[in-house]
Structure formats: C-alpha cells, structure tokens
CHARMM-style PDB file with segment names, atoms N, HN, CA, C and O in Angstrom:
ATOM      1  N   UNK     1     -28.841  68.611  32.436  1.00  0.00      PROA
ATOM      2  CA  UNK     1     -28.465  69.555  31.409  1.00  0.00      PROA
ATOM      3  C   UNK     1     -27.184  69.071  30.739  1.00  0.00      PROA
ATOM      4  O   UNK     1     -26.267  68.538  31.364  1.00  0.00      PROA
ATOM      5  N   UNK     2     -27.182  69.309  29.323  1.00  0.00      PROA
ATOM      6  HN  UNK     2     -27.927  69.741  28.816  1.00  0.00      PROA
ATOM      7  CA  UNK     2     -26.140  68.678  28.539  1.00  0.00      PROA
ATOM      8  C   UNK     2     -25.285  70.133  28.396  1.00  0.00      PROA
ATOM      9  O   UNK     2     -25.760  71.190  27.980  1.00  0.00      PROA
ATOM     10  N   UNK     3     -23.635  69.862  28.938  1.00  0.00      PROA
ATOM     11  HN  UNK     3     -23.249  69.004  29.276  1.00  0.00      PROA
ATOM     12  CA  UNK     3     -22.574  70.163  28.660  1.00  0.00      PROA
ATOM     13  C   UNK     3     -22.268  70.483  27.227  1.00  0.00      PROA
ATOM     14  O   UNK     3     -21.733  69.513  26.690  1.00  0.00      PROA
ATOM     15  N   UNK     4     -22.405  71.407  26.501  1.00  0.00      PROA
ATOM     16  HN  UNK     4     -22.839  72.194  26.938  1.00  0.00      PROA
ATOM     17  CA  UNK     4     -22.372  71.439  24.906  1.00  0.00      PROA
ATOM     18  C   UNK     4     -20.584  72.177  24.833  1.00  0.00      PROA
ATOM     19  O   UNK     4     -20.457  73.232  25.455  1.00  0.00      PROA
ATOM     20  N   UNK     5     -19.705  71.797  24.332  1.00  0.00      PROA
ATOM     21  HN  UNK     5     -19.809  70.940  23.827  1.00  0.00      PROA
ATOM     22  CA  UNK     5     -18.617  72.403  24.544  1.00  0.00      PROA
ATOM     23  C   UNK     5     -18.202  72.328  23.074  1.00  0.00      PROA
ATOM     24  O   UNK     5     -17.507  71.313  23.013  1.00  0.00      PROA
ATOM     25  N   UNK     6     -18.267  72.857  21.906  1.00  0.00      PROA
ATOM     26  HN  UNK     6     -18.832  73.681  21.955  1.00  0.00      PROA
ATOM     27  CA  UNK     6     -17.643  72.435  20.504  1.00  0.00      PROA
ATOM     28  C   UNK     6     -15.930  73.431  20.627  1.00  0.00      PROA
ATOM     29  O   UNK     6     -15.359  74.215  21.385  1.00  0.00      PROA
ATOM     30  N   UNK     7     -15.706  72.677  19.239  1.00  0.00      PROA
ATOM     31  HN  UNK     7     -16.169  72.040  18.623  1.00  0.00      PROA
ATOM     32  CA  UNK     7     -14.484  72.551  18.843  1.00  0.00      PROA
ATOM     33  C   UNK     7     -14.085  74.489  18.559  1.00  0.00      PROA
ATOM     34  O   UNK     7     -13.058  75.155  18.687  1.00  0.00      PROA
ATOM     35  N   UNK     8     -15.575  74.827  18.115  1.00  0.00      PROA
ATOM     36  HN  UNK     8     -16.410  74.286  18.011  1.00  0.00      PROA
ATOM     37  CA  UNK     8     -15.524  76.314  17.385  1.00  0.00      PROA
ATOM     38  C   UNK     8     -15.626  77.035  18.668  1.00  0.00      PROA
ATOM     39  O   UNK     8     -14.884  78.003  18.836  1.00  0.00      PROA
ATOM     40  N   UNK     9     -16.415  76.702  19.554  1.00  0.00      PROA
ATOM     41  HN  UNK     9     -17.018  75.916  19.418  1.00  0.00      PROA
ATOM     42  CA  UNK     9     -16.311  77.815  21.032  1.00  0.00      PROA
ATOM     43  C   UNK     9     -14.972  77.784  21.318  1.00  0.00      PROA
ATOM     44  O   UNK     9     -14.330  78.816  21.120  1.00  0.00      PROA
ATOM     45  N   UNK    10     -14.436  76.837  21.732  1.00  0.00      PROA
ATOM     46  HN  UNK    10     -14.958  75.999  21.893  1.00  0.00      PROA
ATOM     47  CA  UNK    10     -12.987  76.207  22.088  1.00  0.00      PROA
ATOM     48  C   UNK    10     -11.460  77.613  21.416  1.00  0.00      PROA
ATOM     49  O   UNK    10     -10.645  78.326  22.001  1.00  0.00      PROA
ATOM     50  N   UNK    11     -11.812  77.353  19.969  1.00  0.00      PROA
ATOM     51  HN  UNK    11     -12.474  76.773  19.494  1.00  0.00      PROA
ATOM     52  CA  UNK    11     -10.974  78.705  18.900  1.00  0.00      PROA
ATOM     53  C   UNK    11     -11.312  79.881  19.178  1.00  0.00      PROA
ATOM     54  O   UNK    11     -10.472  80.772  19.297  1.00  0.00      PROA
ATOM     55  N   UNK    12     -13.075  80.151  19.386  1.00  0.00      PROA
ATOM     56  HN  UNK    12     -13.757  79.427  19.290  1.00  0.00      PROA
ATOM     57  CA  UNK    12     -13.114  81.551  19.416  1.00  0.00      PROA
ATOM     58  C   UNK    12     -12.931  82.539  20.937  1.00  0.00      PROA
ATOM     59  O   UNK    12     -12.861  83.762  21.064  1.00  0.00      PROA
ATOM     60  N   UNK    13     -12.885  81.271  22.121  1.00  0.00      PROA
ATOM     61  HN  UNK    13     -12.942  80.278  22.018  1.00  0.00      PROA
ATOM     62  CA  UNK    13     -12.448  81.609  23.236  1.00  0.00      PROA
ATOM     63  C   UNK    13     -10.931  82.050  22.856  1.00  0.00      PROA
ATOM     64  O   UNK    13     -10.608  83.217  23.081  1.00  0.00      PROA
ATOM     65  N   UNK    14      -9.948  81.111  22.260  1.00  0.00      PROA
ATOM     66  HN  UNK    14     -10.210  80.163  22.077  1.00  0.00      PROA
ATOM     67  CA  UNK    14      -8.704  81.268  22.583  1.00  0.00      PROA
ATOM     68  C   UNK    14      -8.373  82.214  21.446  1.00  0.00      PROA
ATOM     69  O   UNK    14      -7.157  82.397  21.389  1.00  0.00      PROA
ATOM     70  N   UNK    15      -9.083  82.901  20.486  1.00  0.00      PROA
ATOM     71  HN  UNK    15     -10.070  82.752  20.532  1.00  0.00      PROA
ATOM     72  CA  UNK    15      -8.849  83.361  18.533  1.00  0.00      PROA
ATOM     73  C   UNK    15      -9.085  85.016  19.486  1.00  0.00      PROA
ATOM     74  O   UNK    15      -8.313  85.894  19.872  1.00  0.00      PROA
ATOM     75  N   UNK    16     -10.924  84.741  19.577  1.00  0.00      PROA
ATOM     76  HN  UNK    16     -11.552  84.028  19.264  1.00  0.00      PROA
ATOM     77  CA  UNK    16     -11.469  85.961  19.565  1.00  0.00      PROA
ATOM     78  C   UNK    16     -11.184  87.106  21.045  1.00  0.00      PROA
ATOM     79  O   UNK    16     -10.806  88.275  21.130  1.00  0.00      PROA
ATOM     80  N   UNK    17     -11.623  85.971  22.138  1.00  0.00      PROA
ATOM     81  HN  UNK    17     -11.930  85.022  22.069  1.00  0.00      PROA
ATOM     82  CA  UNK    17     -11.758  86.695  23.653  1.00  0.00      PROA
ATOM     83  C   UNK    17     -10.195  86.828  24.118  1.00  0.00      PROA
ATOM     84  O   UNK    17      -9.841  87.695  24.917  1.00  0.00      PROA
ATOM     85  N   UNK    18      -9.608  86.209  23.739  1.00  0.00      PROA
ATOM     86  HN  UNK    18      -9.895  85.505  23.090  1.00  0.00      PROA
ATOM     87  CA  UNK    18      -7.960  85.997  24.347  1.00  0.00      PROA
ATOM     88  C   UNK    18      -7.988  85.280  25.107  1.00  0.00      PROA
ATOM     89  O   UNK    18      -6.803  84.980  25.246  1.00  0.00      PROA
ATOM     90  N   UNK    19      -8.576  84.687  25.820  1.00  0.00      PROA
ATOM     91  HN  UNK    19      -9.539  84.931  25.708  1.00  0.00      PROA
ATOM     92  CA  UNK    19      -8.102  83.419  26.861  1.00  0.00      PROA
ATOM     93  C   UNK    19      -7.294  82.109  26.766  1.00  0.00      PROA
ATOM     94  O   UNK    19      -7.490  81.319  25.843  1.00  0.00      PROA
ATOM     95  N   UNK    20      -6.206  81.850  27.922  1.00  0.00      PROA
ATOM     96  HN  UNK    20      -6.047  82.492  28.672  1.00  0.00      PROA
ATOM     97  CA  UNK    20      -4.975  81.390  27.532  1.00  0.00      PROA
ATOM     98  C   UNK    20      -5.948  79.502  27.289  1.00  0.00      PROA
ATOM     99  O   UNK    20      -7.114  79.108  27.270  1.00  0.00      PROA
ATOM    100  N   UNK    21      -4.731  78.962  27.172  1.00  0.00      PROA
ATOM    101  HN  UNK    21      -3.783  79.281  27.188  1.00  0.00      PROA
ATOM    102  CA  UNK    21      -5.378  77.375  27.238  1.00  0.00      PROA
ATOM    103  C   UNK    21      -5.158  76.725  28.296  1.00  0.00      PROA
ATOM    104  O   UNK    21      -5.631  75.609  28.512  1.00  0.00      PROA
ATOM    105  N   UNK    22      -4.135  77.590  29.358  1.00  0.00      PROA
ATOM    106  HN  UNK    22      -3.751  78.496  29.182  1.00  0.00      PROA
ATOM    107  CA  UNK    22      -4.787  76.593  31.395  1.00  0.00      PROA
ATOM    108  C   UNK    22      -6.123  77.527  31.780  1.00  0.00      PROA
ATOM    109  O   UNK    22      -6.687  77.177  32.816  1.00  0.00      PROA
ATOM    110  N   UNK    23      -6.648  78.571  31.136  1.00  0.00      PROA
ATOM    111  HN  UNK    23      -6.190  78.856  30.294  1.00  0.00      PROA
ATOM    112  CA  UNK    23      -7.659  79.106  31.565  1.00  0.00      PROA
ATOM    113  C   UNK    23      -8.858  78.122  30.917  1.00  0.00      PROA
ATOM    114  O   UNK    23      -9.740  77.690  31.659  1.00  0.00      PROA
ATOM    115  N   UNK    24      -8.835  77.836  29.660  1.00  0.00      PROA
ATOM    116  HN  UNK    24      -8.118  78.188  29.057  1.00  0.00      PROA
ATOM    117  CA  UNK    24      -9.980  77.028  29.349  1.00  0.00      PROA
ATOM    118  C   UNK    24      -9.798  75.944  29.731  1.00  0.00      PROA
ATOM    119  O   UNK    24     -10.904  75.489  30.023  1.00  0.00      PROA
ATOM    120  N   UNK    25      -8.906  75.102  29.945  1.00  0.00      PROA
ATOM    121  HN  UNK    25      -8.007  75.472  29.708  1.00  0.00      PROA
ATOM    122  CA  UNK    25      -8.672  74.081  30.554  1.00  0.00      PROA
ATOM    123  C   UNK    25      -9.284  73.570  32.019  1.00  0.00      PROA
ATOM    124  O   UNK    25      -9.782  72.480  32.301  1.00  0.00      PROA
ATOM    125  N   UNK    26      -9.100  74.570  32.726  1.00  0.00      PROA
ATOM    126  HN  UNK    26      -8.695  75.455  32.497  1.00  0.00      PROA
ATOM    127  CA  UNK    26      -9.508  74.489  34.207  1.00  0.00      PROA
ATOM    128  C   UNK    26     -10.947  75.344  33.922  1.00  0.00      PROA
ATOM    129  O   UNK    26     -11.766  75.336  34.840  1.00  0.00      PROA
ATOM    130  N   UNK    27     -11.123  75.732  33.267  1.00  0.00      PROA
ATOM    131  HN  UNK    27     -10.457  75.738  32.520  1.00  0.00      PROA
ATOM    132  CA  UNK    27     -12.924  76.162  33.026  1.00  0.00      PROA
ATOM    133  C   UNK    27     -13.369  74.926  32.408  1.00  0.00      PROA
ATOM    134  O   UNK    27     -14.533  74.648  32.694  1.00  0.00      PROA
ATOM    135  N   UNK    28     -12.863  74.225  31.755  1.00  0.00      PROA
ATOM    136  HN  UNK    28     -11.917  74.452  31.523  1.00  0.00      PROA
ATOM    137  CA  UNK    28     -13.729  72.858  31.526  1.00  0.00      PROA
ATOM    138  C   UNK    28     -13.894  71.864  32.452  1.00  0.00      PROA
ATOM    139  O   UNK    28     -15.015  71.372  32.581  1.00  0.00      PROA
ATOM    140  N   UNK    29     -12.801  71.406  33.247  1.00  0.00      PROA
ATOM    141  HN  UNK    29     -11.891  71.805  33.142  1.00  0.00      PROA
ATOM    142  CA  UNK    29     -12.836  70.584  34.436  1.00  0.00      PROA
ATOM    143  C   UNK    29     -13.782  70.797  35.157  1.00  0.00      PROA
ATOM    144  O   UNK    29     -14.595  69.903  35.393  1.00  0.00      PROA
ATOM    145  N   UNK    30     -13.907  72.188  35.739  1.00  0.00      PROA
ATOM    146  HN  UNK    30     -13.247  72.914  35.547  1.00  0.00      PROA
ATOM    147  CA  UNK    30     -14.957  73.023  36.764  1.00  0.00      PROA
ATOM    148  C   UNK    30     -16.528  72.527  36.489  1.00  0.00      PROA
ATOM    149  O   UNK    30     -17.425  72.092  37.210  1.00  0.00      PROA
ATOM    150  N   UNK    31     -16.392  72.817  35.088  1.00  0.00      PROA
ATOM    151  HN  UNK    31     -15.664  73.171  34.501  1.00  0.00      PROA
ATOM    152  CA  UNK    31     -17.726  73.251  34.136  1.00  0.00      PROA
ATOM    153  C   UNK    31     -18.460  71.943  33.901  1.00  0.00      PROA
ATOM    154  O   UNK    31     -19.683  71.863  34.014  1.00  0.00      PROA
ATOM    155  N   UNK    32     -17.479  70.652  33.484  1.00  0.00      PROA
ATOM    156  HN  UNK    32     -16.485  70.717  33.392  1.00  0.00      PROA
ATOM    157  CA  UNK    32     -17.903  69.395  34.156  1.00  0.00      PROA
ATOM    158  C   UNK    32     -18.016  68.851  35.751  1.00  0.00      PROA
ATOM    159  O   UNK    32     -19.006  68.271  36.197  1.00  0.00      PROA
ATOM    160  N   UNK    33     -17.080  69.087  36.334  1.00  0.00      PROA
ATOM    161  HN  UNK    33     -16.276  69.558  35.972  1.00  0.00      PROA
ATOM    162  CA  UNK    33     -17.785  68.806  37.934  1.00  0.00      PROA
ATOM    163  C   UNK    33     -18.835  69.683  38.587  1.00  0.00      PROA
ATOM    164  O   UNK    33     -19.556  69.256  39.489  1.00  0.00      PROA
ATOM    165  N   UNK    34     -18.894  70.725  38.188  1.00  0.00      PROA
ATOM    166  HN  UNK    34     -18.308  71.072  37.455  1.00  0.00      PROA
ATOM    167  CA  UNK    34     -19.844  71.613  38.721  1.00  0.00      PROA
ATOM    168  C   UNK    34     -21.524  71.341  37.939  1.00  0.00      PROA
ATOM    169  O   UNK    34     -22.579  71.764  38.410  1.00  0.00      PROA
ATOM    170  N   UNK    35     -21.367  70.484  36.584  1.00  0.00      PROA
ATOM    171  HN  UNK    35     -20.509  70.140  36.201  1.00  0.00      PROA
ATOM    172  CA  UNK    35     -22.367  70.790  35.421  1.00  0.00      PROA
ATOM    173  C   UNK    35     -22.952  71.871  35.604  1.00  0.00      PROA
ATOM    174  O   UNK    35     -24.031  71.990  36.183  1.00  0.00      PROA
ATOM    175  N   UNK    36     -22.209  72.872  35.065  1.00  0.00      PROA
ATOM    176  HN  UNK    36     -21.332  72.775  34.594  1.00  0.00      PROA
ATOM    177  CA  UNK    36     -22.472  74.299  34.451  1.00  0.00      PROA
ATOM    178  C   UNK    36     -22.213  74.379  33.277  1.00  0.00      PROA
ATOM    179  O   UNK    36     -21.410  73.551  32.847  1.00  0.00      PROA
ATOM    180  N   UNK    37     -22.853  75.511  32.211  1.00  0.00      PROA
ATOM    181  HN  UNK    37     -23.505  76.184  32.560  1.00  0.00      PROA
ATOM    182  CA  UNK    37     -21.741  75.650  31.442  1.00  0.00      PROA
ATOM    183  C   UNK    37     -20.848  76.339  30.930  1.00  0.00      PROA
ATOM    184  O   UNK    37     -21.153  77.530  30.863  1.00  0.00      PROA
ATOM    185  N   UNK    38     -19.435  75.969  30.367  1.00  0.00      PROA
ATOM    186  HN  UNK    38     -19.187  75.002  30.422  1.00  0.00      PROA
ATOM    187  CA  UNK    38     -18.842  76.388  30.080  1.00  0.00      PROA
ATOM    188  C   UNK    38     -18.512  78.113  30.358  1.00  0.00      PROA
ATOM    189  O   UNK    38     -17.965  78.762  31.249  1.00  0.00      PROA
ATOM    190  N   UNK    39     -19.054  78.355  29.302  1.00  0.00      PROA
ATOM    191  HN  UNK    39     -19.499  77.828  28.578  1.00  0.00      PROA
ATOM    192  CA  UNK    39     -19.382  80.127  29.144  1.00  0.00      PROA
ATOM    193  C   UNK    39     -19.750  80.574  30.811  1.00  0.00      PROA
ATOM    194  O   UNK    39     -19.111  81.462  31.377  1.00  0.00      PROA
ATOM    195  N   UNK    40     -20.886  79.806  31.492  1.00  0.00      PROA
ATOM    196  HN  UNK    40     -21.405  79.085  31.033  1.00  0.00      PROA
ATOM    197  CA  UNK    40     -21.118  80.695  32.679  1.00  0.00      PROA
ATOM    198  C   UNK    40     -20.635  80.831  33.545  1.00  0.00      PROA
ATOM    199  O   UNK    40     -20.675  81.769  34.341  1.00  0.00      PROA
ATOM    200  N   UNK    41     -19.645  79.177  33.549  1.00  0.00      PROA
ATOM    201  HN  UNK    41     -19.612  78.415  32.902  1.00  0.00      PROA
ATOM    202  CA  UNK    41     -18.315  79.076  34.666  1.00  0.00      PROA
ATOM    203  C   UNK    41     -17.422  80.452  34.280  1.00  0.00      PROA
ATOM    204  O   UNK    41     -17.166  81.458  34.942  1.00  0.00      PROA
ATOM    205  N   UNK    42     -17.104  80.090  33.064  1.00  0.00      PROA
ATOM    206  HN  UNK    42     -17.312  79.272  32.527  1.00  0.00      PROA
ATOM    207  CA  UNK    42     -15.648  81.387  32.767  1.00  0.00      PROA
ATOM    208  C   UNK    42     -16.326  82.591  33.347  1.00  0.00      PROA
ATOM    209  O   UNK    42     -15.643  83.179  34.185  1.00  0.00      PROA
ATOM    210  N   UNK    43     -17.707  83.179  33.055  1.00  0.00      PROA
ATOM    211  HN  UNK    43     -18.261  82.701  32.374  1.00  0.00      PROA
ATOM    212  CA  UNK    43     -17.646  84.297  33.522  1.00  0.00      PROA
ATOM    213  C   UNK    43     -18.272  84.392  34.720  1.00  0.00      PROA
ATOM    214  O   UNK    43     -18.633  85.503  35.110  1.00  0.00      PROA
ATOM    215  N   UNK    44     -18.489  83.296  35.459  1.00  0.00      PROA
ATOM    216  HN  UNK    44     -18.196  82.394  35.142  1.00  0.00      PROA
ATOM    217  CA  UNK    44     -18.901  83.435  37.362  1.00  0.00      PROA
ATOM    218  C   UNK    44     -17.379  83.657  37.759  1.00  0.00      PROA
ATOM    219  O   UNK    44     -17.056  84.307  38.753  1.00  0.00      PROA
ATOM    220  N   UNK    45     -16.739  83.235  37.147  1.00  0.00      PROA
ATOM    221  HN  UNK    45     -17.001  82.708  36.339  1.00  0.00      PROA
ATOM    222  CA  UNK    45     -15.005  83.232  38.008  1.00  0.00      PROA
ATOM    223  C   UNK    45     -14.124  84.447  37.395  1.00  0.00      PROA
ATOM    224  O   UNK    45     -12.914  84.614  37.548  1.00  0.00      PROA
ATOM    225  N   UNK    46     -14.645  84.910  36.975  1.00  0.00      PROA
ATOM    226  HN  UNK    46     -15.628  84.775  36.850  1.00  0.00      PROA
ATOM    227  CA  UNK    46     -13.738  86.271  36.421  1.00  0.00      PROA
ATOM    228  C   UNK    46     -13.544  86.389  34.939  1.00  0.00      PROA
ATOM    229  O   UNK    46     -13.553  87.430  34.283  1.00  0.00      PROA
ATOM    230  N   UNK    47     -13.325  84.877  34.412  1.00  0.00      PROA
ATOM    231  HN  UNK    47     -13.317  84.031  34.945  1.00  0.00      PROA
ATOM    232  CA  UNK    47     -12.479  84.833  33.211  1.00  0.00      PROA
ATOM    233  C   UNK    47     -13.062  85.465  31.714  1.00  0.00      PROA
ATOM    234  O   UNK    47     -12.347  85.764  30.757  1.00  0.00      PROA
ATOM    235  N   UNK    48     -14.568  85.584  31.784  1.00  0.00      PROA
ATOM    236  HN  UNK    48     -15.148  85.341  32.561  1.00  0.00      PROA
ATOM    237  CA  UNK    48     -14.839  86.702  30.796  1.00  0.00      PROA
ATOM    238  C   UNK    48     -15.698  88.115  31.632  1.00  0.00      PROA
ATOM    239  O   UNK    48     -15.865  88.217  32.848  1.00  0.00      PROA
ATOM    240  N   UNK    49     -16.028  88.841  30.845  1.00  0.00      PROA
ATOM    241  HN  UNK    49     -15.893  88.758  29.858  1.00  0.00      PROA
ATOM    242  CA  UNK    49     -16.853  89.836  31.188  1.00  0.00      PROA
ATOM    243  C   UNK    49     -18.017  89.792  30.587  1.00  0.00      PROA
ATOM    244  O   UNK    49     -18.046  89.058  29.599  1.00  0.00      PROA
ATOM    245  N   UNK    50     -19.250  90.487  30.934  1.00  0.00      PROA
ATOM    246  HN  UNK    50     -19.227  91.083  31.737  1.00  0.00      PROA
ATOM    247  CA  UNK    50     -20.900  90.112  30.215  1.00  0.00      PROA
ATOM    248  C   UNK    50     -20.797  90.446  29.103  1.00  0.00      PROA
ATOM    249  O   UNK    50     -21.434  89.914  28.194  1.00  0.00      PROA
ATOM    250  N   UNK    51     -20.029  91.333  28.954  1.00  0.00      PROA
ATOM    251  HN  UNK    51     -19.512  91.765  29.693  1.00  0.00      PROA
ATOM    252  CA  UNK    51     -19.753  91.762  27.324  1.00  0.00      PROA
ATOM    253  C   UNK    51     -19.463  90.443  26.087  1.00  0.00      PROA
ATOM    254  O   UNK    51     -20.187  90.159  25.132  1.00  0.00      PROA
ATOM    255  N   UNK    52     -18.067  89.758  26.532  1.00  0.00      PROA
ATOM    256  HN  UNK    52     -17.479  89.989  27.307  1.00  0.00      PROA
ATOM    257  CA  UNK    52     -17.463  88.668  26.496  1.00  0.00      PROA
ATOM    258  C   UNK    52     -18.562  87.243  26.416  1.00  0.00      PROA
ATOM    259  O   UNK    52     -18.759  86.441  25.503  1.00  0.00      PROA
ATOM    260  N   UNK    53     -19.007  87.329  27.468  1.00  0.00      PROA
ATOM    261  HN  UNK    53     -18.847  87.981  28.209  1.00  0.00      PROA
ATOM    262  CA  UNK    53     -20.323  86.391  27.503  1.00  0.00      PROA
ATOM    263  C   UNK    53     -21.437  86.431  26.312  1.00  0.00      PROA
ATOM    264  O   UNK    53     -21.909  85.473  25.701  1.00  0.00      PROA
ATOM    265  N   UNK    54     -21.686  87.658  26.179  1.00  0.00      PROA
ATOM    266  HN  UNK    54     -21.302  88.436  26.676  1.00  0.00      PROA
ATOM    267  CA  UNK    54     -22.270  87.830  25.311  1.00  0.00      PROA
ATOM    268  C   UNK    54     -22.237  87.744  23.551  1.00  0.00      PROA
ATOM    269  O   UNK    54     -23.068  87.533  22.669  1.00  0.00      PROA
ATOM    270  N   UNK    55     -20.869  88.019  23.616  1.00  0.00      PROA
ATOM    271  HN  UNK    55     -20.193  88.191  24.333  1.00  0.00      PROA
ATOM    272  CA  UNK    55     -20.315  87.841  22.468  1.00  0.00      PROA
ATOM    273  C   UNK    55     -20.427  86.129  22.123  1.00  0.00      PROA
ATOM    274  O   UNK    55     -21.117  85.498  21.323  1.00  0.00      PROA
ATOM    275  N   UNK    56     -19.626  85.814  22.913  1.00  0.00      PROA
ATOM    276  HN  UNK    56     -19.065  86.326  23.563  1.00  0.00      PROA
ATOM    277  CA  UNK    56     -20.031  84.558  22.911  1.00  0.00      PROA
ATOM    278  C   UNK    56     -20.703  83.395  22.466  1.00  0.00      PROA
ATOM    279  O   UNK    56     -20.317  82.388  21.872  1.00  0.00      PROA
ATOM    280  N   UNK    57     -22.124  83.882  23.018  1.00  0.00      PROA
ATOM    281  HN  UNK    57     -22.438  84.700  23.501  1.00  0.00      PROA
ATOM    282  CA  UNK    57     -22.962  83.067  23.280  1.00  0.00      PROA
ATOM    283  C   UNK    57     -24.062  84.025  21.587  1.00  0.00      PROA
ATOM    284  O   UNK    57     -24.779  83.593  20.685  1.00  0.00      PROA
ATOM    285  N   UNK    58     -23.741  84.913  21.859  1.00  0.00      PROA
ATOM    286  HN  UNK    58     -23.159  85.264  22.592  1.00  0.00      PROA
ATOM    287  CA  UNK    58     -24.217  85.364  19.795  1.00  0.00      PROA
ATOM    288  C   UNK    58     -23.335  84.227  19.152  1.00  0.00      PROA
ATOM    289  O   UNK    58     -23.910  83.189  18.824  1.00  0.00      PROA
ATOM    290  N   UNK    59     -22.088  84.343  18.967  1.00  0.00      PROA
ATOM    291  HN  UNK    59     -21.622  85.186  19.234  1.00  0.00      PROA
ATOM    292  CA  UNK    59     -21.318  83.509  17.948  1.00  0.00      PROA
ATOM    293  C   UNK    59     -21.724  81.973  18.436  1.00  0.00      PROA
ATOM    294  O   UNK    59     -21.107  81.276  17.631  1.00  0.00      PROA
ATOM    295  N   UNK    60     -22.339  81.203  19.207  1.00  0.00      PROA
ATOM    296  HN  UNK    60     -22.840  81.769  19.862  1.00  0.00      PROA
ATOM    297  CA  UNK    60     -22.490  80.537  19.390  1.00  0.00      PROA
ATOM    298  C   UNK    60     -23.516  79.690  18.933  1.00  0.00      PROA
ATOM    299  O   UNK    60     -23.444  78.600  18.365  1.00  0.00      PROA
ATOM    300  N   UNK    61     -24.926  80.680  19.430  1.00  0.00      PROA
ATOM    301  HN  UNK    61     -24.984  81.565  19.892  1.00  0.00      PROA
ATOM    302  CA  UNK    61     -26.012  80.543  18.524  1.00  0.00      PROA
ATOM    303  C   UNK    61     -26.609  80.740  16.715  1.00  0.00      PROA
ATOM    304  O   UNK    61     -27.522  80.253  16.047  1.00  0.00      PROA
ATOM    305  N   UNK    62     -25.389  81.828  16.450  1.00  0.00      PROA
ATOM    306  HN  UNK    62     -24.648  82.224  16.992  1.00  0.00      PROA
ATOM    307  CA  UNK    62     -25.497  81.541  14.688  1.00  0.00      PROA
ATOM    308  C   UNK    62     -24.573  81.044  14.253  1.00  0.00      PROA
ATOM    309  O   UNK    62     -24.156  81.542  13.207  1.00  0.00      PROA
ATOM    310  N   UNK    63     -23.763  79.757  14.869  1.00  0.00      PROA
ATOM    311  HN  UNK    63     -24.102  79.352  15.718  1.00  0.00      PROA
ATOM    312  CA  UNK    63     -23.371  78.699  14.377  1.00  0.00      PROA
ATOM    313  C   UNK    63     -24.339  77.544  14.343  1.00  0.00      PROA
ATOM    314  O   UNK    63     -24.545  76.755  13.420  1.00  0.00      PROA
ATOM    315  N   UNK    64     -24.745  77.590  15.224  1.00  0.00      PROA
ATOM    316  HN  UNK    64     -24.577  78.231  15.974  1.00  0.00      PROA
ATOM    317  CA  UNK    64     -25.835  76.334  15.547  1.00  0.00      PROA
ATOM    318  C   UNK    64     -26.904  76.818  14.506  1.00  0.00      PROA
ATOM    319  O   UNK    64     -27.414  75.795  14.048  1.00  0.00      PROA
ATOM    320  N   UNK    65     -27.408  77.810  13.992  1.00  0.00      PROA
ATOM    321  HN  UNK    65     -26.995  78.641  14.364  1.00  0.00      PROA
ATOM    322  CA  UNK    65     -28.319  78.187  13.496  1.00  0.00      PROA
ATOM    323  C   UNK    65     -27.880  77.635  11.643  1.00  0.00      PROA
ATOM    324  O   UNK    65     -28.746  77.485  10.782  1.00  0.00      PROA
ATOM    325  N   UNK    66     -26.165  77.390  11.374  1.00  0.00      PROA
ATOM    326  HN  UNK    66     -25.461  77.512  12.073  1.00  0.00      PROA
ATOM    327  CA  UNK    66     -26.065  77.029  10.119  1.00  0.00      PROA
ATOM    328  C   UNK    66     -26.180  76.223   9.836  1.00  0.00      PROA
ATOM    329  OT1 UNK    66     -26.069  75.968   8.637  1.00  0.00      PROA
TER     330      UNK     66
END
C-alpha cells in the first residue's frame, strides 16, 4: 500500500484540525514504519477524532477529485 501524504493534507492538518508540527511529524515517522496511513495513525493514537478523520479524508478526496 502506497503512503499518499500531500503537501495540502499536511496545511489542512496544521490550518484546519489544529495539530501542532511534532504531532504531524511523529505521525509521519510512525505512519512510514508502521505503513499505515497517515490519517489512521493520527487517529489510532489519539491525535484526531472520527469526526476529524472524517473531515479529513472528505477534504482529501475532493481534492483528488479536481
């Protein structure tokens, strides 16, 4: 499974959800040694909520969709 991590998840983690940048930081490390991704690491470990996740992963998919 491919690791998809863009530049725009990256802003709207730190813009939209509030999460600091050692939180995404150490969710990316994880998210590569573990190959998970991203989004599901942050929220298996606390760092978002399903809500959060969800949001997410909408803004995620109608980017890809432009």
């Amino acid at each position: 499974m491919k690791n998809y991590v863009s530049k725009e998840m990256i802003i709207y983690l730190l813009n939209e959800i509030g999460l600091n940048e050692s939180s995404i930081e150490l969710g990316l490390k994880l998210s590569i040694k573990n190959k998970t991704p991203l989004p599901i690491l942050l929220w298996s470990y606390g760092m978002l909520t399903i809500e959060e996740l969800d949001e997410l992963y909408s803004f995620f998919f109608q980017k890809m969709e432009q």
